[in-house]
C-alpha positions in Angstrom: 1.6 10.3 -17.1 -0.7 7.0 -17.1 -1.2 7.3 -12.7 -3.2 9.3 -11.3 -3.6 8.9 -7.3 -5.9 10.7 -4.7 -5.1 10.3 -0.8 -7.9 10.5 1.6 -8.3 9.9 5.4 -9.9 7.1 7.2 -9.4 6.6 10.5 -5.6 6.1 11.6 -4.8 5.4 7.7 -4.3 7.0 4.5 -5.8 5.6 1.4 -4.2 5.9 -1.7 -6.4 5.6 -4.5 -4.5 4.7 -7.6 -6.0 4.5 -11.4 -3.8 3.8 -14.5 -0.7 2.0 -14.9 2.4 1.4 -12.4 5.3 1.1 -15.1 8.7 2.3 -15.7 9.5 6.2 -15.9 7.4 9.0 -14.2 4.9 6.5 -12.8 6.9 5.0 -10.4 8.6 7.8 -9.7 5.4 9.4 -9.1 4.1 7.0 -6.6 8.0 6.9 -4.8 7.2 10.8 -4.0 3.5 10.1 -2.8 3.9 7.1 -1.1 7.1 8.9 0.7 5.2 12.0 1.6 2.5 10.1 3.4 4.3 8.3 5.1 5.7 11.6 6.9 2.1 12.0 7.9 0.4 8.6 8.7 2.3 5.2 9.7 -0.4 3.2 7.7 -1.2 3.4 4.8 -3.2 1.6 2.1 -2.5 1.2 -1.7 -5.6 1.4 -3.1 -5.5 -0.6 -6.7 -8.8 -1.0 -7.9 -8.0 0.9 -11.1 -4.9 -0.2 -12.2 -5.1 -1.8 -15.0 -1.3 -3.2 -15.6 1.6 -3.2 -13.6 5.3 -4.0 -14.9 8.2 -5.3 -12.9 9.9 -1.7 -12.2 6.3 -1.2 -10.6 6.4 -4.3 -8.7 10.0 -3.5 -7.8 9.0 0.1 -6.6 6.0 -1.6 -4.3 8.5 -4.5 -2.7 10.8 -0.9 -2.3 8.1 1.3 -0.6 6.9 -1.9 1.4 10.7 -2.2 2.8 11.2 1.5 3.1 8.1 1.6 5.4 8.8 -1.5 7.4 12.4 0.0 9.1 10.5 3.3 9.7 7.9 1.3 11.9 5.3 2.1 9.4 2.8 -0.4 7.5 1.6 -0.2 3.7 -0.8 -2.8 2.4 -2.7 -3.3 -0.9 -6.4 -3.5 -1.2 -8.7 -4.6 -4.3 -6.2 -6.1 -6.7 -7.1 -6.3 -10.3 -6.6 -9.8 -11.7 -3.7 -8.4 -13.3 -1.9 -6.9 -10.2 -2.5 -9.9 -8.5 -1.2 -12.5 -11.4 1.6 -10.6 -11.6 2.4 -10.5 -7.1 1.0 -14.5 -7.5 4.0 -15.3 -10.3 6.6 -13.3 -8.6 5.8 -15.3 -5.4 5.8 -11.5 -4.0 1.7 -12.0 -2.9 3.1 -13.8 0.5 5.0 -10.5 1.7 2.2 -7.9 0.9 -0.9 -7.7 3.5 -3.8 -8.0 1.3 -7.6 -6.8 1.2 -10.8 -7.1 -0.9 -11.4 -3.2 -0.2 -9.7 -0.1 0.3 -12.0 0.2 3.6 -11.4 -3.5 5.1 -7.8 -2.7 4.7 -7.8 0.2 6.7 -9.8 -1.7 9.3 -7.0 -3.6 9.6 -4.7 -1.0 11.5 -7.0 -0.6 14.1 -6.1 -2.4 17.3 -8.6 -5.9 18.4 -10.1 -6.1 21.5 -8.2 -8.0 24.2 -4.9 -7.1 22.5 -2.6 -5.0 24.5 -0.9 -2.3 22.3 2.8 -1.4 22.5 1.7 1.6 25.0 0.0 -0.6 27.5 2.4 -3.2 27.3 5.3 -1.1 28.0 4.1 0.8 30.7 
């Protein structure tokens, strides 16, 4: 298999660090299981892609598919630290404008965590 991924916690998300290559076959297969998984135990999660090193359209078709899959559960999956490939490839595709993107794993997690003066759902509904 050329991905490997580790999860890890931080804060309300769960980081998904991913190292290889997101093609065809087992790979995306692979990351369709994971990604699914965690997403039964954290509504945010981040796609960690500092270490991949190529990614081919059935890769980029299984992200846009995750992406989807997670918005009309009321979850959120964004990518963080794209490798000039990844992110030639999301530029060319036009798909960069649909993904939430972030220079670090970190900083994208950040991002799930409410701003002051916002009202969440909760205190707006109630």
């Amino acid at each position: 298999m050329l991905l490997r991924t580790t999860s890890r916690t931080f804060g309300d998300a769960v980081i998904v660090d991913c190292a290889g290559k997101i093609v065809l076959g087992e790979e995306t297969a692979f990351l369709h299981h994971q990604v699914k998984d965690l997403l039964n135990e954290s509504r945010y999660l981040v796609l960690n892609l500092a270490q991949v090193a190529y990614i081919d359209s059935s890769g980029v078709g299984e992200l846009v598919s995750l992406f989807a899959s997670a918005q009309r559960s009321g979850a959120r999956i964004v990518l963080a630290a794209l490798t000039g490939r990844v992110k030639d490839v999301l530029q060319i595709t036009k798909l960069a404008t649909i993904f939430d993107t972030y220079d670090s794993a970190e900083e994208a997690a950040e991002s799930f965590k409410p701003r002051a003066g916002l009202t969440t759902e909760a205190e707006f509904a109630g």
